[in-house]
C-alpha positions in Angstrom: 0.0 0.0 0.0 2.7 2.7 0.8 4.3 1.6 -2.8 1.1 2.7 -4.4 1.1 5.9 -2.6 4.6 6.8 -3.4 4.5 5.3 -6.9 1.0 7.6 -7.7 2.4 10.8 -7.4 5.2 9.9 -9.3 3.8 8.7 -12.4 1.0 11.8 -11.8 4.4 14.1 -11.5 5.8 12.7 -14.8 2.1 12.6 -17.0 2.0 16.6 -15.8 5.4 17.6 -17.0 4.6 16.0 -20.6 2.0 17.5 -21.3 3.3 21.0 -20.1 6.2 20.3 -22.2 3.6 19.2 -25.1 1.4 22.3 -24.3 4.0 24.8 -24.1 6.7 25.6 -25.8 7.3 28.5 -29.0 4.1 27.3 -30.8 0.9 29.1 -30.3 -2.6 28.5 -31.7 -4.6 31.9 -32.7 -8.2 31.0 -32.1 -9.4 33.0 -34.5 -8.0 30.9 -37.7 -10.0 28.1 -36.6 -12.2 26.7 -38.6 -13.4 25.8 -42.0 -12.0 28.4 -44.5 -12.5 28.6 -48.1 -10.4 31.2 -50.6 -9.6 32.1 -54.3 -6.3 32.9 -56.5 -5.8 33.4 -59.9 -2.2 34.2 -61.6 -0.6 35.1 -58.0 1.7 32.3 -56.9 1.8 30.3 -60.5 1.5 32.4 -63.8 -1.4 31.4 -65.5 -3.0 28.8 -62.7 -6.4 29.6 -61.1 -7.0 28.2 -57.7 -9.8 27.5 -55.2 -9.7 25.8 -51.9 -11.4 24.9 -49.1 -9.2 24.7 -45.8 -10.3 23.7 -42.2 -7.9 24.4 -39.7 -8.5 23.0 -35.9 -8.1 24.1 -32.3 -5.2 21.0 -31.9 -2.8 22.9 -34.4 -3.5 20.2 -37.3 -5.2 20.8 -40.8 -6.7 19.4 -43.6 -7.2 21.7 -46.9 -8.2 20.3 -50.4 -7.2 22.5 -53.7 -8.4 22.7 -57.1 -5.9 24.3 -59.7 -6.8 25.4 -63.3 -4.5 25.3 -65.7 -4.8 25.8 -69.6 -8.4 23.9 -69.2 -6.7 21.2 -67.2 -8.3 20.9 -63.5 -6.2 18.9 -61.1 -7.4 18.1 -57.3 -5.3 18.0 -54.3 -5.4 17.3 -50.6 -3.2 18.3 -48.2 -2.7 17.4 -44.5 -0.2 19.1 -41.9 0.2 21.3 -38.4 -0.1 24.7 -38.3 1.0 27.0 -35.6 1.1 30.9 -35.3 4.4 33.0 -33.6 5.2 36.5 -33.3 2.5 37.5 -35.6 3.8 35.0 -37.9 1.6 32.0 -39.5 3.1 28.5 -40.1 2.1 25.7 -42.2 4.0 22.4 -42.2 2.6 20.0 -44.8 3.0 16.5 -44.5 3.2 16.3 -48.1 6.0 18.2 -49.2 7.6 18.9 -45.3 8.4 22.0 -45.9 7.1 25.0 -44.0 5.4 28.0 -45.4 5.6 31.1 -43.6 3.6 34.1 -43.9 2.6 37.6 -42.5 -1.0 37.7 -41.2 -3.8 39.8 -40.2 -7.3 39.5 -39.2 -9.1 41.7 -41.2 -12.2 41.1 -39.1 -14.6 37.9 -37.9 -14.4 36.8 -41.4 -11.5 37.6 -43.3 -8.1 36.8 -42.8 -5.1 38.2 -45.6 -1.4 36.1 -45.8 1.6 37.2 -46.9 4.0 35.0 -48.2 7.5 35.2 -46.4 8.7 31.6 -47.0 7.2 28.9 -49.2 8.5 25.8 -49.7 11.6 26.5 -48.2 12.2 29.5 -50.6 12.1 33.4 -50.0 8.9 34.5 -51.3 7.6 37.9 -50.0 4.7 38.5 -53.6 2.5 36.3 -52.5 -0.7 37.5 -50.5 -4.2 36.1 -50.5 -7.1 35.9 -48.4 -8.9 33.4 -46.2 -13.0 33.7 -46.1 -14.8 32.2 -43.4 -17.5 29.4 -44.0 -18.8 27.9 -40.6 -22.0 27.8 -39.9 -22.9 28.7 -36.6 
C-alpha cells in the first residue's frame, strides 16, 4: 500500500510535466483561424494557374485543406494534411506532403477575413505572394 502511494504521485508528477512540455513551448494557436475556410487565387503564386480551396484548420494545431488548380483547361485536385501554428505575428504551415514549411505575415481583417503574406514557401524566400482566407462555418 505505501508503494502505491509513493509510486501515484510519481507517475502523476511525470504525465504533468509531458504535457506541459507538449502544451507549451514557442508554438501558439490563434483562435481566431480556426475553422473551416475557403479562398480564391488566380495568376498570384503560379503564372497562369487559377486556384480555389477549401481549408479547415483545428483548435489541436493540425489541418486538412483540399485545392483545385486550373491550368490551360486542365483541372487537377489535391489534398493536403499538416500542423499549423502561429508565432510573433507569424503564420506557419507544415505540410505532411511536401515537409516544408510556409511562412507568412498575417492579419485579421475582421470575424471573417483573414489576408497572408507570403515570407517563405516551400523553403524559398517569397515575400509577392498575399491572398485571403473567407470564413464558412456555420454557426
Amino acid at each position: 500500500m505505501k508503494k502505491t502511494f509513493f509510486i501515484i504521485p510519481i507517475v502523476l508528477m511525470i504525465l504533468s510535466f509531458s504535457v506541459f512540455s507538449f502544451t507549451s513551448g514557442d508554438k501558439q494557436y490563434d483562435s481566431k483561424l480556426v475553422g473551416i475556410w475557403k479562398g480564391f487565387e488566380a495568376d498570384k503564386e503560379t503564372k497562369g494557374v487559377e486556384k480555389h480551396w477549401i481549408q479547415e484548420r483545428f483548435k489541436n494545431g493540425t489541418y486538412v485543406i483540399m485545392f483545385t488548380a486550373k491550368q490551360d483547361c486542365e483541372i487537377e485536385t489535391l489534398t493536403e494534411k499538416g500542423k499549423w501554428w502561429t508565432k510573433d505575428g507569424k503564420f506557419y504551415e507544415l505540410s505532411n506532403n511536401s515537409k516544408n514549411t510556409d511562412i507568412y505575415n498575417y492579419e485579421v481583417k475582421n470575424p471573417q477575413v483573414v489576408e497572408f503574406k507570403s515570407i517563405q514557401l516551400s523553403g524559398e524566400k517569397n515575400d509577392t505572394y498575399i491572398f485571403s482566407d473567407y470564413r464558412m462555418d456555420v454557426d
